[in-house]
Backbone as a printed PyTorch tensor [residue, N CA C, xyz], in Angstrom:
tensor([[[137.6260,  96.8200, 112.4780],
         [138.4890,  97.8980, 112.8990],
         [139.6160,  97.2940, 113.7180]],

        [[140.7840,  97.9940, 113.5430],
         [142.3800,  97.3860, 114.0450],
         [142.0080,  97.1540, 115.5960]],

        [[141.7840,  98.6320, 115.6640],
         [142.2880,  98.9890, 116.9150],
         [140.8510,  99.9330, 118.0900]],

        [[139.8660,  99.1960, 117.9590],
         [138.5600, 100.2000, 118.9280],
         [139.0690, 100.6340, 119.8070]],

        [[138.1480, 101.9520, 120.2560],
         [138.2420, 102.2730, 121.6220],
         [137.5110, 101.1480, 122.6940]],

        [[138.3680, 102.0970, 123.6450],
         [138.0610, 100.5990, 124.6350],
         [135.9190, 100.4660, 125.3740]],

        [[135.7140, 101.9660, 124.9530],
         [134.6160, 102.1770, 125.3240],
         [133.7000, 103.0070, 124.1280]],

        [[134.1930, 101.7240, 123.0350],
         [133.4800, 102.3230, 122.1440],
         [132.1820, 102.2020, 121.4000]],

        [[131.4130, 100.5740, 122.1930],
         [130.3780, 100.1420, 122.1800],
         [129.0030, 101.1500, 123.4620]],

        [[129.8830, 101.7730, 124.3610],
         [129.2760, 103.1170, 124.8510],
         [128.7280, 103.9980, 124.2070]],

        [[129.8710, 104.9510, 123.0530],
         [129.6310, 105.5390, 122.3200],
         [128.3370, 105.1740, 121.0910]],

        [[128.5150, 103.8450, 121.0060],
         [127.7230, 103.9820, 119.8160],
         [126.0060, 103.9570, 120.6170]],

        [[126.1340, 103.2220, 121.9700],
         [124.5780, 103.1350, 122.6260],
         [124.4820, 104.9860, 122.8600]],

        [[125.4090, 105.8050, 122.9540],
         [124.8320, 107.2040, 123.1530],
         [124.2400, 107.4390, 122.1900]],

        [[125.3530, 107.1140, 120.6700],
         [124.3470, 108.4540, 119.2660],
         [123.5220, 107.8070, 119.2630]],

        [[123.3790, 106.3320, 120.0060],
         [121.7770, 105.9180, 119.2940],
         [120.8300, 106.3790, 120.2530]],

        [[120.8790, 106.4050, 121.5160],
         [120.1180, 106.9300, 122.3660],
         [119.4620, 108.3950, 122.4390]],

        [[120.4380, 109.1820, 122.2110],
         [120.6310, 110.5660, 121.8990],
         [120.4500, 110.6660, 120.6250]],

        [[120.0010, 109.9940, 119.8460],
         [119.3860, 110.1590, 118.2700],
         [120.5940, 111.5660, 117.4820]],

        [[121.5590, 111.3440, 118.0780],
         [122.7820, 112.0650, 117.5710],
         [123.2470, 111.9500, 115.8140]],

        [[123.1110, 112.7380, 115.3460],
         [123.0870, 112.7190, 113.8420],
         [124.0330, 113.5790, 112.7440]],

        [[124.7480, 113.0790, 112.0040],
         [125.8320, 113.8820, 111.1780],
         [124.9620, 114.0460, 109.7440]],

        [[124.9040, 115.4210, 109.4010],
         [123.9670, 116.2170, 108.2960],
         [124.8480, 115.4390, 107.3860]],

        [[123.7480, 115.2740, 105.9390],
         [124.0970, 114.3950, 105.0250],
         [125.7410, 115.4600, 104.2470]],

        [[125.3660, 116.8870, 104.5060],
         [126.3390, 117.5810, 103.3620],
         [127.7130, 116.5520, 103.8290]],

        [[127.9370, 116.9050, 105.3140],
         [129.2660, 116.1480, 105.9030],
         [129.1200, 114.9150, 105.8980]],

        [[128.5110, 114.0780, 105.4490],
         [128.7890, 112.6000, 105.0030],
         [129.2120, 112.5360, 103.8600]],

        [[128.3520, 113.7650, 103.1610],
         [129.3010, 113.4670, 101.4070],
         [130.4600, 114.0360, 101.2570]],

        [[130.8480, 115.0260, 102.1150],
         [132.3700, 115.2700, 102.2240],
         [133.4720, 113.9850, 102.7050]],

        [[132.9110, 113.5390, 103.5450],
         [133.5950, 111.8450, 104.1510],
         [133.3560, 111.0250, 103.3870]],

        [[132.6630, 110.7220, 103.0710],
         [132.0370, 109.4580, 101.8330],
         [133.4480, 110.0210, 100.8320]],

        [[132.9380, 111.0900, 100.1880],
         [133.9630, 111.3460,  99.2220],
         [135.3480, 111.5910,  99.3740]],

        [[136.2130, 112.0700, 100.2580],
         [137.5490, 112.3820, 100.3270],
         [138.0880, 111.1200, 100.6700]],

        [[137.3820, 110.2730, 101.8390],
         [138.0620, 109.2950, 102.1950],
         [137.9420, 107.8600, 101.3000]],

        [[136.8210, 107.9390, 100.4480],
         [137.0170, 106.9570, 100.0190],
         [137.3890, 106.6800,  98.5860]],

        [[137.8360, 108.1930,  98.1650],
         [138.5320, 108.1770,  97.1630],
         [140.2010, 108.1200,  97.6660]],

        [[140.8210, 108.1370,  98.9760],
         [142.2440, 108.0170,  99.6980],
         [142.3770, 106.5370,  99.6240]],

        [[141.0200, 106.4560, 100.0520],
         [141.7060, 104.8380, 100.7000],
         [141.3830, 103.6780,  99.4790]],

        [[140.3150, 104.4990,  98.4260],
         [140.4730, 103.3560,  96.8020],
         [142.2180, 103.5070,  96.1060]],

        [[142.6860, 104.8100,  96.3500],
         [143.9520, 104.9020,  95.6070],
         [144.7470, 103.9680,  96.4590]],

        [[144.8850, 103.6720,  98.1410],
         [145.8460, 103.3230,  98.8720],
         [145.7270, 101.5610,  98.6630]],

        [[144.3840, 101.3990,  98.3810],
         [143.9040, 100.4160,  97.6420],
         [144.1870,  99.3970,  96.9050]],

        [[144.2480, 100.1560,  95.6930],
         [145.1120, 100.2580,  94.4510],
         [146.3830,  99.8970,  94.6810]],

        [[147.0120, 100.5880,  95.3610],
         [148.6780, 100.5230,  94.9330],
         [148.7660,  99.3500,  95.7570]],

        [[148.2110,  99.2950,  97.1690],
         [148.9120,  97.5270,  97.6250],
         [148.4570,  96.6990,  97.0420]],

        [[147.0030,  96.4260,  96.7930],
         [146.7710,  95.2640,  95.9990],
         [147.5060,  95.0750,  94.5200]],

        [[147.8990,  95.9280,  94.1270],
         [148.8900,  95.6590,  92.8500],
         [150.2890,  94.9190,  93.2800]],

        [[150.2670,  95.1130,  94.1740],
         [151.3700,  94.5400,  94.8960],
         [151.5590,  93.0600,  95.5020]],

        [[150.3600,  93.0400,  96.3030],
         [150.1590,  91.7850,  96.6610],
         [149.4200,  90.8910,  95.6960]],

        [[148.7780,  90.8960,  95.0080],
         [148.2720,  90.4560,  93.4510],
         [149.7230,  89.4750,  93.0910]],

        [[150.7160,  90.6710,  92.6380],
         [151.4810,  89.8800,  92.1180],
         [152.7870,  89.2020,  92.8530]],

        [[152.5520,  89.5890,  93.9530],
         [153.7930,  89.0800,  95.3280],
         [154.7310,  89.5020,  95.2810]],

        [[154.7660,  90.4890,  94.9450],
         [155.8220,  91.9220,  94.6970],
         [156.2400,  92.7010,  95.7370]],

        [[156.7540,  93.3030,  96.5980],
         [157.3690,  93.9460,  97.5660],
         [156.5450,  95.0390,  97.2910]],

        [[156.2920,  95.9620,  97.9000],
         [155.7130,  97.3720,  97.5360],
         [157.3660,  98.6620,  97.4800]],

        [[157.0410,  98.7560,  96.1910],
         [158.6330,  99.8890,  95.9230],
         [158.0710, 101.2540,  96.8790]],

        [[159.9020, 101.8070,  97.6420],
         [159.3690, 103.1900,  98.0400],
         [158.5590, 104.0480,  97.4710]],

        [[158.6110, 104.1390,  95.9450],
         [157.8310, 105.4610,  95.8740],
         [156.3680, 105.1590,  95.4580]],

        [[155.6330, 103.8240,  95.6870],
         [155.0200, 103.6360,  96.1610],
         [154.2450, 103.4720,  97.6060]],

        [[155.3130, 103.1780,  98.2400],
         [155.1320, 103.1250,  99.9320],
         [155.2040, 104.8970, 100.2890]],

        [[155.4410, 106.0780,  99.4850],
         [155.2090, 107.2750,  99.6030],
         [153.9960, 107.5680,  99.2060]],

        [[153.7350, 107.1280,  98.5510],
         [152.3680, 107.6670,  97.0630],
         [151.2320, 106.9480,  99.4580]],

        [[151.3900, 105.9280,  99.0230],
         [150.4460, 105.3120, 100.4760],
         [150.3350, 106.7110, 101.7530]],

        [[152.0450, 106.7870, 102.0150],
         [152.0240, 107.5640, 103.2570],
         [150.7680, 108.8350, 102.9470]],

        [[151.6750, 109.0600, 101.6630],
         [150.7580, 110.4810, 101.1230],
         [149.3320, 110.9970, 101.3650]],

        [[148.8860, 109.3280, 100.9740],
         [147.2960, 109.5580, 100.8350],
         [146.7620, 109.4030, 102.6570]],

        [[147.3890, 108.6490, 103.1600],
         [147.1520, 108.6400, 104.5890],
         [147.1010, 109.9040, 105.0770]],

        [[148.0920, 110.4250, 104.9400],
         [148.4100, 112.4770, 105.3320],
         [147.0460, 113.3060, 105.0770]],

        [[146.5550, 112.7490, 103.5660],
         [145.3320, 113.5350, 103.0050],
         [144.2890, 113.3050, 104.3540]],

        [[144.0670, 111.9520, 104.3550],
         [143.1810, 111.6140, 104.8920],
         [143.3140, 112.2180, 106.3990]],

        [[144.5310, 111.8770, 107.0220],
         [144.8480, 112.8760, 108.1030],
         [144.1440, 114.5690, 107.7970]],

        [[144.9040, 114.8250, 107.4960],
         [144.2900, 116.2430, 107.1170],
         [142.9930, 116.8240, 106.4230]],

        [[142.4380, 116.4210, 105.7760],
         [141.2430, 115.9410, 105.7490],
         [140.0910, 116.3130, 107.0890]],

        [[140.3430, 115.2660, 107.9300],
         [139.7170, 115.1760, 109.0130],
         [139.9430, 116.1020, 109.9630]],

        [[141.3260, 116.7860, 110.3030],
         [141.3010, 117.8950, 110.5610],
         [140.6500, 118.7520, 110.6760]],

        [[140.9790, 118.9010, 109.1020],
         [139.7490, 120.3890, 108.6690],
         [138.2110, 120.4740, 108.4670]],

        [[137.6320, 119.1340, 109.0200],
         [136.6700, 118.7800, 109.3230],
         [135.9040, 119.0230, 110.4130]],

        [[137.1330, 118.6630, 111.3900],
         [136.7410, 118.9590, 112.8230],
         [136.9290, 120.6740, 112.7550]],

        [[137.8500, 121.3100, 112.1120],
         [138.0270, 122.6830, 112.4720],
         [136.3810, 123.3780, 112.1230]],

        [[136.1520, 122.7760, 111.3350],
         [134.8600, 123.5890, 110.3560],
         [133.7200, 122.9940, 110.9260]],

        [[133.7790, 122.1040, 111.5290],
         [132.2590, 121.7140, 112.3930],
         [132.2970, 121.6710, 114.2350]],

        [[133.5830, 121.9950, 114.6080],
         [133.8860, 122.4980, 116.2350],
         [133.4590, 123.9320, 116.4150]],

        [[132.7370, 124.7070, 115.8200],
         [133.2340, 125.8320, 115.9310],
         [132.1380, 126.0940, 116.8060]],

        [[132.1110, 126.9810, 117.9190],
         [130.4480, 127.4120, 118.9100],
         [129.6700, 128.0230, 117.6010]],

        [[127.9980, 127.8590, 118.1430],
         [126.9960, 128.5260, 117.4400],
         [127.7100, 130.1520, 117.9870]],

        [[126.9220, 130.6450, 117.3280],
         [126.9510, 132.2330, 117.3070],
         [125.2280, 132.4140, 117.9800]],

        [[125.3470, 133.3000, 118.7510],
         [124.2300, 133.5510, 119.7700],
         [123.9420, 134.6190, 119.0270]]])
């Protein structure tokens, strides 16, 4: 990873401590959206660097694009699993 949090070896001793757990449905939503973003984003640079080719704008769009998905994506992830229980 680029860029960790700075206290992010914390985090991971909590979910393990706290036996903190993400239901499989929402892993196959993540499994699947993101790693069908980031095989396409994939794709287009390594075609690029393969052949030592510059990456053309409307390729360097097609990239931004899928980044956005993935942005958004996660979003609506958090919107749909933040929400309070209902009492």
């Amino acid at each position: 990873m680029c860029n960790p949090l700075n206290n992010e070896e914390k985090i991971y001793e909590v979910i393990e401590k706290e036996h903190l757990c993400i239901s499989p449905v929402i892993w196959h939503l993540i499994d699947h959206h993101l790693r069908n973003d980031l095989n396409i984003i994939s794709i287009i640079a390594e075609s690029h660097v393969i052949s030592n080719d510059p990456i053309p704008v409307e390729n360097g769009e097609k990239i931004v694009k899928q980044c956005a998905e993935i942005s958004q994506f996660l979003k609506k992830l958090r919107a749909a699993t933040n929400k309070p229980k209902a009492s």
